[in-house]
N, C-alpha and C positions, 0 to 999 in steps of 0.2 A: 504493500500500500504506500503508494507517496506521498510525503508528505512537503510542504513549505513551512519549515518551521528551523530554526538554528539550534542544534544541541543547546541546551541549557546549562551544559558544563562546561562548554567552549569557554575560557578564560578571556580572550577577546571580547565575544560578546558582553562578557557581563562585567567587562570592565568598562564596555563603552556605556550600557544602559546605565552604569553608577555613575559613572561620570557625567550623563545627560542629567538625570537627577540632582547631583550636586550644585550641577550651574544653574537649571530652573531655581531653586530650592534658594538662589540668593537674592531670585525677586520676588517682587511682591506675590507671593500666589498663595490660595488658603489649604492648597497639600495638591499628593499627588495620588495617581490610583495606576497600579498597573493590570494589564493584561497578557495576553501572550507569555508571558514568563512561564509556563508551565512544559510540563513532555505533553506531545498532541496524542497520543494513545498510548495502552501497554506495552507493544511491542516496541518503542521506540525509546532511546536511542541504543542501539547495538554498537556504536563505532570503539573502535579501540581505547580511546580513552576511558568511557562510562564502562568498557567491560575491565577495564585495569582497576578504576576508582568500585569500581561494586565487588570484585573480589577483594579486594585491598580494606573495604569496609567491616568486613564480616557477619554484614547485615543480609539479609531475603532480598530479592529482587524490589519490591515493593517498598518494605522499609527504608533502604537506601533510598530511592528515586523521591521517596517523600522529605526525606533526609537534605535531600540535596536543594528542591526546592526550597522548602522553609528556611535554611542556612542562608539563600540568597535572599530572602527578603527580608531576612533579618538585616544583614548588610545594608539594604534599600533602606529600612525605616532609620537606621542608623544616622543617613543622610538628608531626612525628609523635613522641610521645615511647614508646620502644619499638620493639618488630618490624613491619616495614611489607609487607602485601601487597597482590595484587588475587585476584579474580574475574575470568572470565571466560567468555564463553559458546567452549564447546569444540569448535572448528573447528580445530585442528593445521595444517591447508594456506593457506585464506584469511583466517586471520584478519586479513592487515593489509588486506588490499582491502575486505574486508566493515567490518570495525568498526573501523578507524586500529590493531589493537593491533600494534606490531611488538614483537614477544617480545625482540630480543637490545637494545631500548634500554631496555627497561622490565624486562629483565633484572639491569640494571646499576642498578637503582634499590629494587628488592624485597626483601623474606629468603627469600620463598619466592610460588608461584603457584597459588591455589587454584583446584581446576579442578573443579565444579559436572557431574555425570554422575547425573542426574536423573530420574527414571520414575515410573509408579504402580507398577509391580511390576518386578523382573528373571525373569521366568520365562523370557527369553530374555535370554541377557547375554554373548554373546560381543561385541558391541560397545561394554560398557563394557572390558574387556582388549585390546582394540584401542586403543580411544581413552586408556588411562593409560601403554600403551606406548608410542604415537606420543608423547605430551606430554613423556615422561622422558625421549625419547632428545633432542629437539627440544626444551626447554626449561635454560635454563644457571642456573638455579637450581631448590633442592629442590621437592615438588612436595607438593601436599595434594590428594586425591581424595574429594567428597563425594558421596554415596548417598543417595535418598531411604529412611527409615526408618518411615513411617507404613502400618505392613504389621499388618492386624489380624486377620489369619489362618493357620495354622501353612503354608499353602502359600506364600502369598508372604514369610514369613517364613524357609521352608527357601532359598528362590533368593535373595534377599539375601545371608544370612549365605556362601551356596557364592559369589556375585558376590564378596564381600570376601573372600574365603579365594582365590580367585585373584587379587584384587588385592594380596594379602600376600606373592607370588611376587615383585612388583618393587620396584623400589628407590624409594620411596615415602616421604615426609618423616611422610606418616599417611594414615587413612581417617576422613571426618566423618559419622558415619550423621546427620542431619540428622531430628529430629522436634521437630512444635509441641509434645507433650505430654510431658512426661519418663516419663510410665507408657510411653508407647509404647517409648521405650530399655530400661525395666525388661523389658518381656515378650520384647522381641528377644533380650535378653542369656540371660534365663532358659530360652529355649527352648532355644537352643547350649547350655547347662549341663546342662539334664534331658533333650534328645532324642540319646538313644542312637542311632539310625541316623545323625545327623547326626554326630554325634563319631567314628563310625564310619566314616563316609567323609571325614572328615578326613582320621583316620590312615593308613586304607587308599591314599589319593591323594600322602600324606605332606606335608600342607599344615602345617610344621613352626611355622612362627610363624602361622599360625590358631588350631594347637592351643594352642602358648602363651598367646594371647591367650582362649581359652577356659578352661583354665586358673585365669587371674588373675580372669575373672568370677566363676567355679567358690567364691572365695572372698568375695567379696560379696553372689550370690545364691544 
């Protein structure tokens, strides 16, 4: 399986991401969040280095690979001026076997865990409220829930905004609609402000802090 992704033990690499880090991290910004920093599946990395460094370990295959990540973001938050999180691709069960992420060390290192739930549309979306409640209960820091947002139509428009209005039910640090264009946020937001059946089944469902947050839009568009 191929992948696009750089060893995570390559020394280069993750000399240059610290070093990116350090320099952001002397201006003004209120922290940093990374992603990608992880192995993209189990079977990866095999290169001669990671199999020198995991026999050299004396750790499991697994153990080590989580070993390795977490050590480097300890390194990260080391240099981080502000609130430090990650990303991560959203597997709740394996994620330490697939990607080294073991949640309760890199727990202990984070302010919160941003969790990336991604689509071209939600016109079917009971498995984004599956997967923010596995992560809330199973996760021992706050949690941020991103959405894709680049919906340029009132259909996939109305199943977003109802996916975020059940994700407003949990206990939730925030929701990140995520779009390249910022008109695409303006017309998401306008649409919850002007579509009356939409605010209507808010109320109706009594999605109480949806409504609030429609609301606050209510005043800026």
């Amino acid at each position: 399986m191929p992948f696009d992704f750089i060893c995570p033990t390559n020394p280069e690499y993750r000399a240059k991401i610290l070093s990116y880090i350090e320099e952001i991290s002397r201006e003004n910004i209120e922290g940093v969040t990374l992603n990608l920093y992880h192995f993209p599946e189990e079977e990866f990395c095999v290169c001669s280095r990671c199999v020198e460094l995991w026999r050299k370990s004396g750790l499991n295959w697994t153990e080590w690979r989580a070993q390795e990540i977490t050590s480097f973001l300890k390194e990260a938050k080391r240099l981080v001026k502000g609130t430090f999180a990650v990303e991560m691709f959203p597997d709740p069960v394996l994620a330490k076997e697939r990607f080294g992420i073991d949640f309760e060390g890199i727990a202990e290192l984070v302010d919160y865990f941003h969790v990336p739930l991604s689509s071209r549309d939600y016109l079917t979306n009971y498995w984004v409220d599956l997967l923010a409640r596995d992560f809330v209960k199973i996760l021992k820091k706050p949690v941020v829930v991103e959405v894709s947002a680049e919906m340029l139509n009132d259909e996939k428009a109305d199943a977003l905004l109802k996916t975020v209005a059940y994700l407003s039910r949990h206990d939730l640090m925030g929701v990140l609609m995520l779009v390249h264009d910022a008109e695409n946020a303006r017309q998401i937001c306008r649409y919850a402000v002007n579509n009356s059946d939409f605010r209507e089944w808010v109320r109706k469902y009594e999605f109480a802090k949806m409504m609030q947050i429609v609301d606050r839009w209510a005043k800026l568009y």
